[in-house]
Structure formats: structure tokens, C-alpha cells
N, C-alpha and C positions, 0 to 999 in steps of 0.2 A: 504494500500500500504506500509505502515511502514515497516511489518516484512520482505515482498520479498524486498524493497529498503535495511534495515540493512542487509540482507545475501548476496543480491549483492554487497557493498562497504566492507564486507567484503571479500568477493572469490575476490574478483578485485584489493584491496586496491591497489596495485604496480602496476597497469597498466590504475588507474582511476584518474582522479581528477574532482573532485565537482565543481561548480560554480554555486552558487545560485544566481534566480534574482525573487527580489521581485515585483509581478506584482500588486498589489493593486488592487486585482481583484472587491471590492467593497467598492465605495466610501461612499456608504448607503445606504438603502432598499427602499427610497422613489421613485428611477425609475428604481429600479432592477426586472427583467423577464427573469426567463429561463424557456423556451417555450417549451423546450424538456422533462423539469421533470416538469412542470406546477407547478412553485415556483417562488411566488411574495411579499413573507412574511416570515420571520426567524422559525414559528411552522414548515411552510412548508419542513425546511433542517432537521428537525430530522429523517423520514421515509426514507430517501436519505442517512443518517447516518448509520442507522440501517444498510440499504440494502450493503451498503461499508464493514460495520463489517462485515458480514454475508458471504460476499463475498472474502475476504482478510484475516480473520481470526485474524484482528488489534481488541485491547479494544479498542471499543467507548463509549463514554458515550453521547448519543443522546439527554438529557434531557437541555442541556446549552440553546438549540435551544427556550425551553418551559419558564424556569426559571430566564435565565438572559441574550440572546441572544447577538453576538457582534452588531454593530449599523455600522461596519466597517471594513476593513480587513489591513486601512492605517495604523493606530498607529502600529500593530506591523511589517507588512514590515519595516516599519521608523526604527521601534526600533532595529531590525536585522541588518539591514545595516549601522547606526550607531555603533553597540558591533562591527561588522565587520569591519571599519574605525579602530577600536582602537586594534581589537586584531581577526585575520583570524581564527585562531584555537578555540576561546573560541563564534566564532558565529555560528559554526556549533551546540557547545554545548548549546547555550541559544534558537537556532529554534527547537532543539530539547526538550529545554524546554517547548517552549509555545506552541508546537503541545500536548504536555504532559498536559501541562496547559487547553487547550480548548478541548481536547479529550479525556484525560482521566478522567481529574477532575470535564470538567464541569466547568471552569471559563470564563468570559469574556474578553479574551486576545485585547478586544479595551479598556479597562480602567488602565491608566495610575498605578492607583494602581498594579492593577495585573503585569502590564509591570517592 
């Protein structure tokens, strides 16, 4: 979704304004089920990854899912909406770090280091 979301705030910039809300969509995998992609375990988001790439035509890098999985999606909403507190402009720039961070790198944006 990356490349169509960066060419719509581009064509739009003067008639859009952004407002992120960070949903904490998971608190941990211990009672996470999505029922619809039959995904109850972190190996399980790489194939979901792929198929997103595949579809969207964004670099993903599906392997984070394999090799060092987040454990969580809280630490960096947190982390977002605090850069956000201090500075509007420079949180747009750091969510689009750790999307960069956990998608194209391959890091685990739930560990403090990485954040």
C-alpha cells in the first residue's frame, strides 16, 4: 500500500491532511486469530506479506516474520505518538521509518533497540 498511499499524498498534498492513529492492533500472539487468513502465529504473517508485495508492488521483506518476529505492534505505536507529542512533522518521518525498518529490513520494530 506504501507506493499508491506516497502518490496519493503526493497529487493531494494541498487539499489532504494526514492524521495518524495508532491502533495497537496487537498486544501479543498469545491470543491473537485471524480467522480469515488462518494466522495464529508470527511464521504464519510472512505468506500474507508476500501476497501484499505481490499485490501492491511495495518491497517487502517477509523473512522478519521467520527470523526475529515483533512479539507486538505496542512499543512502536507508543513510540510514534510520543516523536508526535514533540515534533508533528518529524513523526510522519520516523512511521515512515519503522515501516522501512520492519519491511524492508527485516527488523523487529517491538524492540526498544530498534525503536
Amino acid at each position: 500500500m506504501a507506493p499508491a498511499w506516497d502518490r496519493l499524498t503526493v497529487q493531494l498534498a494541498k487539499h489532504l491532511k494526514v492524521c495518524h492513529k495508532m491502533g495497537g492492533l496487537l498486544p501479543s500472539w498469545k491470543h491473537f486469530e485471524d480467522v480469515a487468513h488462518s494466522i495464529n502465529r508470527p511464521s504464519q504473517m510472512g505468506p500474507e506479506w508476500m501476497c501484499a508485495a505481490e499485490l501492491s508492488g511495495a518491497t517487502i521483506n517477509s523473512q522478519v516474520w521467520i527470523t526475529d518476529p515483533p512479539a507486538s505492534s505496542y512499543p512502536a505505536c507508543i513510540a510514534v505518538k510520543y516523536v508526535q507529542l514533540q515534533s508533528e512533522d518529524f513523526a510522519e518521518a520516523f512511521l515512515h521509518l519503522l515501516r522501512k525498518a520492519v519491511m524492508v529490513d527485516g527488523k523487529n520494530i517491538s524492540k526498544t533497540g530498534v525503536l
